[in-house]
Structure formats: structure tokens, C-alpha cells
Backbone as CSV, one residue per row, in Angstrom:
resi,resn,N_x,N_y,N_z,CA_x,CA_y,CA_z,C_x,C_y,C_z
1,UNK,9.005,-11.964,33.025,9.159,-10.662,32.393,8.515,-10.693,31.004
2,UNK,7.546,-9.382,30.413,6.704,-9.660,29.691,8.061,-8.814,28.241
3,UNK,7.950,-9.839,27.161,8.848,-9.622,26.278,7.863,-8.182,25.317
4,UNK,8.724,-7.444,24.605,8.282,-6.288,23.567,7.820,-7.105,22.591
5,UNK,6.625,-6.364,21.823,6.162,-6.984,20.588,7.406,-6.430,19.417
6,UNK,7.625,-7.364,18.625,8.807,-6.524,17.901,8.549,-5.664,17.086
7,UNK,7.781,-4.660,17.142,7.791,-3.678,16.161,7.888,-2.441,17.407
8,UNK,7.268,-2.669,18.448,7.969,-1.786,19.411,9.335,-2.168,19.729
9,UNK,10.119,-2.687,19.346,11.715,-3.197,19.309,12.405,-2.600,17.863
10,UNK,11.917,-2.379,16.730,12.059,-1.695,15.711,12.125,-0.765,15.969
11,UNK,10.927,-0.015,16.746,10.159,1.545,16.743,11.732,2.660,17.778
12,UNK,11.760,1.311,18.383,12.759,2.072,19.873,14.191,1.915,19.052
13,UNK,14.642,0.862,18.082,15.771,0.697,17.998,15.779,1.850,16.722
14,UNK,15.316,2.162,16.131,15.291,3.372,15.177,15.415,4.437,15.810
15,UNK,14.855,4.357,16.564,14.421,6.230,17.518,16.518,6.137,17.926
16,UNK,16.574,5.076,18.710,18.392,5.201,18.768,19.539,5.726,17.973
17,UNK,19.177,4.791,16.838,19.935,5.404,16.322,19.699,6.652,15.575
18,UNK,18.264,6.901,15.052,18.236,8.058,14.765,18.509,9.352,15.604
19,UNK,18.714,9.057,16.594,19.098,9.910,17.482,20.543,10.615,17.290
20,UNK,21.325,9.550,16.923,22.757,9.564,16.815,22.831,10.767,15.613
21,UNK,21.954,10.740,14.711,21.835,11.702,13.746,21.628,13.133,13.313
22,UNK,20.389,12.970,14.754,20.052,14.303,14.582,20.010,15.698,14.509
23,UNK,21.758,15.547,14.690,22.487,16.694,14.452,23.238,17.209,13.004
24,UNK,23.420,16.394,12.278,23.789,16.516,10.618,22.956,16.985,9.690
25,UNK,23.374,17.436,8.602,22.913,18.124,7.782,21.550,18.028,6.931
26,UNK,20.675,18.906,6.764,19.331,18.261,6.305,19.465,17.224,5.850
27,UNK,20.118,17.950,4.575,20.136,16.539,3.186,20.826,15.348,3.477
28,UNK,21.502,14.913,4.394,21.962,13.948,4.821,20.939,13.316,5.380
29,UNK,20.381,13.806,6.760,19.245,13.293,7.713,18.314,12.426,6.840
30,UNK,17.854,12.756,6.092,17.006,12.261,4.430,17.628,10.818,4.356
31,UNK,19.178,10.781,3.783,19.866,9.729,3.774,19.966,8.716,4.784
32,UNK,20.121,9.623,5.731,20.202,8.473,6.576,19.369,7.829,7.574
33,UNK,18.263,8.442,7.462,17.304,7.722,8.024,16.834,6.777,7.318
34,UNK,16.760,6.973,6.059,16.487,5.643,4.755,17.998,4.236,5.159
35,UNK,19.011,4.977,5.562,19.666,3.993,5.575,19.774,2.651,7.482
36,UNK,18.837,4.161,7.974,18.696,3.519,9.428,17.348,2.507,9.562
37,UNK,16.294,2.704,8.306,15.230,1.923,8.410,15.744,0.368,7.691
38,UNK,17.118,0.577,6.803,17.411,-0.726,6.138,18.350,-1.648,7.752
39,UNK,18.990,-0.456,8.053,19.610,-1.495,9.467,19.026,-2.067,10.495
40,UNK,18.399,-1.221,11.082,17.221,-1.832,11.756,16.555,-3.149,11.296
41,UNK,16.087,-3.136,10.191,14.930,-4.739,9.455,16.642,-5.130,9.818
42,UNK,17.324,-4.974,9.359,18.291,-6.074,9.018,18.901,-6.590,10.533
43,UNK,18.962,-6.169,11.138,19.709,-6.372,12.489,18.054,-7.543,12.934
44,UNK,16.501,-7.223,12.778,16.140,-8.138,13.447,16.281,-9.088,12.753
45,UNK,16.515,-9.181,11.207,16.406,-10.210,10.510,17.622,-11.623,10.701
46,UNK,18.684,-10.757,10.520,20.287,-11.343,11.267,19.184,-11.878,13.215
47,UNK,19.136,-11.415,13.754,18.754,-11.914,14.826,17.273,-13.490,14.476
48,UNK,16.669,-13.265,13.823,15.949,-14.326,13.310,16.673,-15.301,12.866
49,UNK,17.585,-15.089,11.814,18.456,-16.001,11.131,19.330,-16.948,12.091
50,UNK,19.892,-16.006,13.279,20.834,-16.637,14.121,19.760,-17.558,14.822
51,UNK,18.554,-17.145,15.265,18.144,-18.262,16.406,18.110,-19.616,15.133
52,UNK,17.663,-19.174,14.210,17.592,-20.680,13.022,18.522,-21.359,13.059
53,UNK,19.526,-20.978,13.027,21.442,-20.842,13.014,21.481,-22.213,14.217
54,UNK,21.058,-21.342,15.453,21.321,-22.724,16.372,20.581,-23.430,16.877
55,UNK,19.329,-23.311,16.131,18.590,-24.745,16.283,18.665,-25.334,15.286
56,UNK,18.786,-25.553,14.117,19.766,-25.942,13.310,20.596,-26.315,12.732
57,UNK,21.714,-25.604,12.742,23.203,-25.640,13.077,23.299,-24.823,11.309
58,UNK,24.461,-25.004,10.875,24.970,-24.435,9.851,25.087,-25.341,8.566
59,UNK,24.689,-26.462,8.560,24.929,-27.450,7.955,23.465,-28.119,7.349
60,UNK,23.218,-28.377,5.854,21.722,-29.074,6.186,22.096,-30.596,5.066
61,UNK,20.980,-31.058,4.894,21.364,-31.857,3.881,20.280,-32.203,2.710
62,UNK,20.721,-32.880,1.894,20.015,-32.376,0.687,19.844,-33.808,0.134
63,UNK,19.207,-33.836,-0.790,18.685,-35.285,-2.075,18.234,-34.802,-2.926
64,UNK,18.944,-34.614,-4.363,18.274,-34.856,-5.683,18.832,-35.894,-6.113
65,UNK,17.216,-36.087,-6.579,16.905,-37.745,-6.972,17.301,-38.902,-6.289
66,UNK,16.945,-39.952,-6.693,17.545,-41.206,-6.071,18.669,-41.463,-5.526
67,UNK,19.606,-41.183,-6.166,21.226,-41.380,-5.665,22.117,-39.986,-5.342
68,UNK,22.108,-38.612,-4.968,22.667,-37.810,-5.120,21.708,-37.246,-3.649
69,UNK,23.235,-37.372,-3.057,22.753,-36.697,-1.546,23.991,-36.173,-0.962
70,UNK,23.958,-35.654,-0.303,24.761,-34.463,0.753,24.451,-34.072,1.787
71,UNK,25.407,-32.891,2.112,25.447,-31.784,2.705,26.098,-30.329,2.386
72,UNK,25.226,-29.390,2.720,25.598,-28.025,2.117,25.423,-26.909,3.095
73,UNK,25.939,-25.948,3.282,26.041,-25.026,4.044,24.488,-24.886,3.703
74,UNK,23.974,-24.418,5.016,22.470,-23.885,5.159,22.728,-22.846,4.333
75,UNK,20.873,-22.874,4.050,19.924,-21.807,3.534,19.918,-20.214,4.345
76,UNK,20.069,-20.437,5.681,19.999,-19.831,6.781,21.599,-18.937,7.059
77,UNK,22.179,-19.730,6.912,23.236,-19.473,7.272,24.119,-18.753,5.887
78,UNK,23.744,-18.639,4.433,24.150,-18.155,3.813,23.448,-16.829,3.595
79,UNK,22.112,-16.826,4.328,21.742,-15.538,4.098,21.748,-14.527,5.211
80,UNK,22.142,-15.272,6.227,22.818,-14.660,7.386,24.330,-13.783,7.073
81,UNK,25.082,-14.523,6.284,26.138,-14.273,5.714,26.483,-12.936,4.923
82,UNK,25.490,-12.661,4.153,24.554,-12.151,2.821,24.565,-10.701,3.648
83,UNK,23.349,-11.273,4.892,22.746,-10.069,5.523,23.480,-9.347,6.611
84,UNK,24.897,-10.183,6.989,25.749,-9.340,8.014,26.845,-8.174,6.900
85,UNK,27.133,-9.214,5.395,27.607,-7.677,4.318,26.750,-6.587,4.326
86,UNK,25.644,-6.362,4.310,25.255,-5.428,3.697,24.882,-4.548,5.041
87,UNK,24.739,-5.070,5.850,24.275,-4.539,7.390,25.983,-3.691,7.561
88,UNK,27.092,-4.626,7.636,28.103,-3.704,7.301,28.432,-2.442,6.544
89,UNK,28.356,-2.952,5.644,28.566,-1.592,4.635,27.395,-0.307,5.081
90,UNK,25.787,-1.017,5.179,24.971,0.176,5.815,25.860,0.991,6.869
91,UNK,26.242,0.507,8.088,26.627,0.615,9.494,28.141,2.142,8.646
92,UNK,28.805,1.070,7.695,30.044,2.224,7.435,29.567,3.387,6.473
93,UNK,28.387,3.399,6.042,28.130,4.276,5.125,27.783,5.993,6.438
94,UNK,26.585,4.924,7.171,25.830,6.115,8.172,27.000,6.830,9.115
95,UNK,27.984,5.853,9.232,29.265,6.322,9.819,29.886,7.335,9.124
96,UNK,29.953,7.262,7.912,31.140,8.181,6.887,30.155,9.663,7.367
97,UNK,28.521,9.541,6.975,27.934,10.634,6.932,28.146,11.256,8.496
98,UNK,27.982,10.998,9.475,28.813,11.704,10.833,29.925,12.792,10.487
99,UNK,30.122,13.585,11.309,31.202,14.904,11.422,32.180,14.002,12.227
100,UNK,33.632,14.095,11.918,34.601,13.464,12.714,35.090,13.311,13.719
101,UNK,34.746,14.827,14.562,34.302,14.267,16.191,33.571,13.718,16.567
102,UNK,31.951,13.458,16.162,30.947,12.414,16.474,31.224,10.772,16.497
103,UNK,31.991,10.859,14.770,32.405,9.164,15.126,33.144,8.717,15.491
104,UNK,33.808,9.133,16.554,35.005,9.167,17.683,34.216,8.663,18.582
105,UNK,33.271,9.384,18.637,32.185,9.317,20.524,30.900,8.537,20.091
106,UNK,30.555,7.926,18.984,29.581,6.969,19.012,29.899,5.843,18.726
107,UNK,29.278,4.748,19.275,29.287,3.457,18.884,28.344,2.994,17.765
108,UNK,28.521,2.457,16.751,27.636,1.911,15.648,26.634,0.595,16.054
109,UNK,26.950,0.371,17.408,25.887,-0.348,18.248,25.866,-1.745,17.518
110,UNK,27.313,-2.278,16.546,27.622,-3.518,15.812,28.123,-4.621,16.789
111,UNK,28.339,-3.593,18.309,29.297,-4.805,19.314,28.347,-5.301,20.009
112,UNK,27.138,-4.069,20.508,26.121,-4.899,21.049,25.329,-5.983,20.682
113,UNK,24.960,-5.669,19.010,24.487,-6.768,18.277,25.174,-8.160,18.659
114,UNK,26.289,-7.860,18.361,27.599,-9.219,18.888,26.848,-10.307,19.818
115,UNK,26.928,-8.988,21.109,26.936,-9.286,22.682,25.354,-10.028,22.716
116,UNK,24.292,-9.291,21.807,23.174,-10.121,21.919,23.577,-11.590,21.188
117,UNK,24.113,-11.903,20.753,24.083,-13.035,19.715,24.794,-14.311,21.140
């Protein structure tokens, strides 16, 4: 099966959720399509991060200088961390802007993300 180039995976996952939108108020629509182009990057980016995640693992290790060595929570994994806050807060913001019967009957499409992971 021939995989999507990912910007046709962007292109389609925007058109989705912008879809969810396209019934709200001009000046909102404005808003939130600015806030649907930040979820989108961020959802493939979180998906990049995770495959790093488990080839990887969560853990890396480190040396400064001669005698001073460790281990520290990944690079990867803290900005995975980083990038699932703000992907949140996006996700509850575009939510608030919805009419209160809508966000009853839509999904913020945060479980599927899950389900891909």
C-alpha cells in the first residue's frame, strides 16, 4: 500500500477539521483556522517525536567532560512533552470557540491521535 506524501496528510487533516468549523462566526473562522494550522504541524510533529520516542526510548545519556556522565530524560521526549501542552490547550481553545450543541457532537480527534500512537 502506497503511503501519502505528508503534506497531502496535512492538506486532508486540516480540510477535517476545518470542516468542524465551518459553521461559526466569521470572526471566529479567522481564529480558528490560525489555530487549526498550529494543530495540525503539531499533531505531525508529536507523531515524529513519538516514532523517535521508540526507537530510542525516553532516556539518553550524556558526558561533560572527563568524569561527569549520566542519564537524562531525552531531548525528544521533553519536547514531545512541551508539544502535547500546547496541542492541548490549542484543541480546548478551538473547542471553547464551538456553539454548545456542536461540542457535544464533535470529537476533537485527541483520541484518535491516541489510537494512532
Amino acid at each position: 500500500m502506497r503511503t501519502l506524501k505528508k503534506e497531502t496528510r496535512i492538506k486532508r487533516r486540516f480540510k477535517a477539521l476545518q470542516s468542524i468549523f465551518e459553521n461559526i462566526e466569521t470572526d471566529k473562522q479567522i481564529i480558528a483556522e490560525n489555530l487549526i494550522k498550529r494543530a495540525v504541524e503539531i499533531e505531525f510533529h508529536l507523531d515524529d517525536l513519538a516514532q523517535e520516542i521508540k526507537e530510542n526510548g525516553f532516556i539518553e545519556t550524556y558526558q561533560n567532560g572527563n568524569n561527569q556522565f549520566g542519564t537524562k530524560e531525552s531531548t525528544a521526549s521533553k519536547s514531545y512533552n512541551s508539544l502535547l501542552k500546547n496541542y492541548n490547550a490549542i484543541i480546548r481553545t478551538l473547542l471553547s470557540i464551538l456553539p454548545e450543541t456542536q461540542r457535544k457532537e464533535i470529537s476533537d480527534g485527541f483520541d484518535e491521535f491516541l489510537n494512532r500512537q
